[in-house]
C-alpha positions as CSV (number, residue, x, y, z in Angstrom):
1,X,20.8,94.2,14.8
2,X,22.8,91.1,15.0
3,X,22.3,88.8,12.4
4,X,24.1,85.0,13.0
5,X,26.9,85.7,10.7
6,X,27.9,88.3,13.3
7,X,29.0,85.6,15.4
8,X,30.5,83.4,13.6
9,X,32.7,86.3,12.0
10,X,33.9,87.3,15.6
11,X,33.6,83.7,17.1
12,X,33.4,80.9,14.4
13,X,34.4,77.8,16.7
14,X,31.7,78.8,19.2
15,X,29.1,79.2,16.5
16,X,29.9,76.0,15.0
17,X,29.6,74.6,18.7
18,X,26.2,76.0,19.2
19,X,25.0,75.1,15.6
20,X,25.9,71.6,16.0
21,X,23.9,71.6,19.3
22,X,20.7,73.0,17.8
23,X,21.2,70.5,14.6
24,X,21.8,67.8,16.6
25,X,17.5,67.6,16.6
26,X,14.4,68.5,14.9
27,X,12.6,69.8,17.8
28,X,13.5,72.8,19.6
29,X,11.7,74.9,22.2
30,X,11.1,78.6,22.3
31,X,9.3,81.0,24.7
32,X,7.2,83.6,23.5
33,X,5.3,86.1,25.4
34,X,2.0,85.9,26.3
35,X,-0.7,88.7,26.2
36,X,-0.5,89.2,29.9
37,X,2.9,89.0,29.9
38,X,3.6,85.7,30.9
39,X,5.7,83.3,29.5
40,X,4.5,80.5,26.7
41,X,7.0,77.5,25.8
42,X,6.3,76.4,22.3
43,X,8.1,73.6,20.1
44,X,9.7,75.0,16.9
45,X,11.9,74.5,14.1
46,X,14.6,76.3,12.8
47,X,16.9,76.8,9.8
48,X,20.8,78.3,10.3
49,X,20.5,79.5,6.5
50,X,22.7,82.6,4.8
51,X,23.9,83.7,8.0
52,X,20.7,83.8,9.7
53,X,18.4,82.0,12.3
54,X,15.4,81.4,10.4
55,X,11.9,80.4,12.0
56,X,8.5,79.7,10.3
57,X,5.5,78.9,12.1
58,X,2.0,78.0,11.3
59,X,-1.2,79.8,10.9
60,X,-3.6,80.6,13.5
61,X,-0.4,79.3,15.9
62,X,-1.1,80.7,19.8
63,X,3.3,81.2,19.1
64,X,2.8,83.1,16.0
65,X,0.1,85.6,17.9
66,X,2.6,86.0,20.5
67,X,5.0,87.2,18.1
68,X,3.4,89.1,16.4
69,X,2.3,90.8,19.3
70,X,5.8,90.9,21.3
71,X,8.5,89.6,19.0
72,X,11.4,88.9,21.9
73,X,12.2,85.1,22.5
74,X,14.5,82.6,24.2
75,X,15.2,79.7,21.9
76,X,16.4,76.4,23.6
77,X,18.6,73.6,21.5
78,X,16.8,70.2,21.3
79,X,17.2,68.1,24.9
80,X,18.8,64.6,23.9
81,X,20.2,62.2,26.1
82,X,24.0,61.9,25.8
83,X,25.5,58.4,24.2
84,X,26.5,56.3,27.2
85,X,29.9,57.2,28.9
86,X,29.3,61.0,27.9
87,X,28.5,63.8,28.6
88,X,27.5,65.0,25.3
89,X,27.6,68.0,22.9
90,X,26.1,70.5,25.6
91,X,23.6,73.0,26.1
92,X,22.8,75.7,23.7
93,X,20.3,78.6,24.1
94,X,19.7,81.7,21.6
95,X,17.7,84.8,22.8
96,X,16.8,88.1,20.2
97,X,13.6,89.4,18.7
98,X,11.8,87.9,15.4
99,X,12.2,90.1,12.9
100,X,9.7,89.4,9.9
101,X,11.3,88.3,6.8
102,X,9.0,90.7,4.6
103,X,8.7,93.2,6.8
104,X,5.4,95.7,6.1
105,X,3.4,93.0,4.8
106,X,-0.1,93.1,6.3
107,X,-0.9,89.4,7.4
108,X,-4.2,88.2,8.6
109,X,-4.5,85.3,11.3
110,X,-4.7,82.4,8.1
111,X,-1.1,83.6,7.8
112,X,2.1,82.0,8.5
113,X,4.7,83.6,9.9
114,X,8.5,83.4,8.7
115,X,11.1,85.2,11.0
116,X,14.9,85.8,11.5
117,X,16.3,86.5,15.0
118,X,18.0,89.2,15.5
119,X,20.7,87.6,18.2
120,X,20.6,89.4,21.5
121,X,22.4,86.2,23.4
122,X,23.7,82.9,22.5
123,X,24.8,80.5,25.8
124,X,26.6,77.1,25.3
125,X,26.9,75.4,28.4
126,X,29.1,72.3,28.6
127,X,30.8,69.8,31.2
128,X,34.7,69.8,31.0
129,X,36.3,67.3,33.6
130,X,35.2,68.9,36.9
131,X,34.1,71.9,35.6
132,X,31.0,73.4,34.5
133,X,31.9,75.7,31.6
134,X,29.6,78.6,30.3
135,X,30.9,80.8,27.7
136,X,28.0,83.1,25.8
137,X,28.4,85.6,23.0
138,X,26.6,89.6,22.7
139,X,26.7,92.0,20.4
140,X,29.4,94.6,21.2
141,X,30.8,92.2,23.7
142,X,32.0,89.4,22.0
143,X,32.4,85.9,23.4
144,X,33.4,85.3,26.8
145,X,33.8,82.0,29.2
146,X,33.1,81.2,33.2
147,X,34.2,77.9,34.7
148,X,32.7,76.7,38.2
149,X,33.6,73.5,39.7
């Protein structure tokens, strides 16, 4: 399990790059999995807090059913436009499984839901001069970087 401190011990200057990305707005979106598989795009909200991603979401939610059923999602930093003359801070994407914060519990539906990820993937994709620059982070693999032009 990789909680967030994981990367930024092993790759602070990324982490910072992705957190100021995903702080740069309230509203984030996240895809859950639906019953039949398929995918469901969802706003949310989330906290970086003691090394964690933290996610709460709201009784009764069609998101928080989803989870509960089939906790893996792909978290997507908010989409702003750039200032003028820029290209802006990027594009950052998380994607792990929600693991509940009080795990055991028995919750009924009236419930809310409040989650950590465990990080499976975090993306930041940026424009540098000519290039297109990707770099993404994994457990065991660390942080690595593609350019295309």
């Amino acid at each position: 399990m990789a909680a967030w401190a994981e990367v930024e011990a092993e790759a602070p200057e990324f982490a910072e790059a992705v957190r100021r990305v995903f702080d740069a707005g309230t509203n984030k979106t996240i895809a859950t999995l639906r019953s039949d598989g398929s995918p469901r795009i969802s706003g949310t909200e989330l906290v970086f807090e003691n090394g964690q991603v933290v996610l709460g979401m709201m009784p009764g939610s069609r998101k928080l059913a989803d989870v509960r059923r089939d906790p893996r999602v792909a978290i997507h930093s908010p989409t702003l436009e750039p200032p003028p003359n820029s290209l802006g801070e990027g594009d950052a994407k998380m994607s792990g499984v929600l693991v509940d914060v009080e795990p055991g519990k028995r919750r009924s539906a009236a419930e809310a839901g409040l989650y950590h990820l465990d990080v499976r993937g975090v993306v930041l994709t940026t424009v540098e001069g000519n290039e297109l620059v990707v770099r993404s982070w994994h457990p065991g693999t660390g942080l690595r970087e593609r350019r295309r032009r």
